[in-house]
C-alpha positions in Angstrom: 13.6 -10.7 -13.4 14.8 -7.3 -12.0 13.1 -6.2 -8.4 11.6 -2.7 -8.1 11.0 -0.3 -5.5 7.9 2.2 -5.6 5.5 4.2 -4.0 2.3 2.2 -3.6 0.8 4.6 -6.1 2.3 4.2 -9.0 1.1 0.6 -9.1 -1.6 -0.1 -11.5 -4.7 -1.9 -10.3 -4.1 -5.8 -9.9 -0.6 -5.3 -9.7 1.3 -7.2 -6.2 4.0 -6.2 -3.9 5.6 -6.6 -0.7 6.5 -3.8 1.7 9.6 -2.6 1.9 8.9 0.8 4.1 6.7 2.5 5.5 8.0 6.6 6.5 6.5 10.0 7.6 3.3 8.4 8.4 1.1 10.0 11.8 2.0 7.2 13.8 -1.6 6.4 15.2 -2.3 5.9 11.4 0.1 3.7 10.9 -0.6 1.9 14.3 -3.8 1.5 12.4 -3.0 -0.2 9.5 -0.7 -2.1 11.7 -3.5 -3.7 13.0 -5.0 -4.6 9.8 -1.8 -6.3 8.8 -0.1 -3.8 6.9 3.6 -3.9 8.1 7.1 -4.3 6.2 7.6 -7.1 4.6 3.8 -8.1 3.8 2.4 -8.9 0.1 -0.3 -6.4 -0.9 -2.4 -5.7 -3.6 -4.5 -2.8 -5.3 -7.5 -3.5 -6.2 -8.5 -0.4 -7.8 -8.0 3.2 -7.5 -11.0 6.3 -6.5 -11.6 8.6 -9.3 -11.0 12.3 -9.1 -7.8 11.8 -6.8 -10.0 9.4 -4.6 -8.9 6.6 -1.8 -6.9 3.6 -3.1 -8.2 -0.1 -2.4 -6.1 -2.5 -0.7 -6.1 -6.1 -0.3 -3.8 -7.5 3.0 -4.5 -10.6 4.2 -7.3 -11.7 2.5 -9.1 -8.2 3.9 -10.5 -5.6 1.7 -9.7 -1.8 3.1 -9.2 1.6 1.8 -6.8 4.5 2.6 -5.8 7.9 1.3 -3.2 9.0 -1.9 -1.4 10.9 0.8 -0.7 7.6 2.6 -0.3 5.6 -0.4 2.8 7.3 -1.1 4.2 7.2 1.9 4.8 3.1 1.9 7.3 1.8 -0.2 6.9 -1.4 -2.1 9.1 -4.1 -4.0 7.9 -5.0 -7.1 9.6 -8.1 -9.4 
């Protein structure tokens, strides 16, 4: 079982990873999701994806939130 690393986007709904990095995100942003539980080295899910280039779903933590492709691709995930 080989270990992957990818942007959070190019996981497909359902699929589970943990956070490897998170870079070139406006900090208060990040200070956000922070807050929520989203840091390095957290398992994560998505749940589903907008249409027509919407937000991504998340689930951290046992909570339910949504944030934008452009900050999707900014954190880094492992995938096995």
């Amino acid at each position: 079982m080989a270990l992957t690393s990818c942007s959070l986007l190019r996981l497909q709904p359902g699929s589970t990873g943990s956070i490897q990095r998170i870079e070139g995100m406006n900090p208060i942003l990040r200070r956000r999701l922070a807050d929520l539980g989203v840091s390095e080295g957290v398992m994560i899910r998505l749940k589903g994806k907008g249409p027509f280039m919407g937000p991504i779903t998340l689930e951290c933590n046992g909570q339910l939130f949504a944030i934008r492709r452009k900050e999707a691709s900014m954190i880094e995930v492992k995938v096995s």
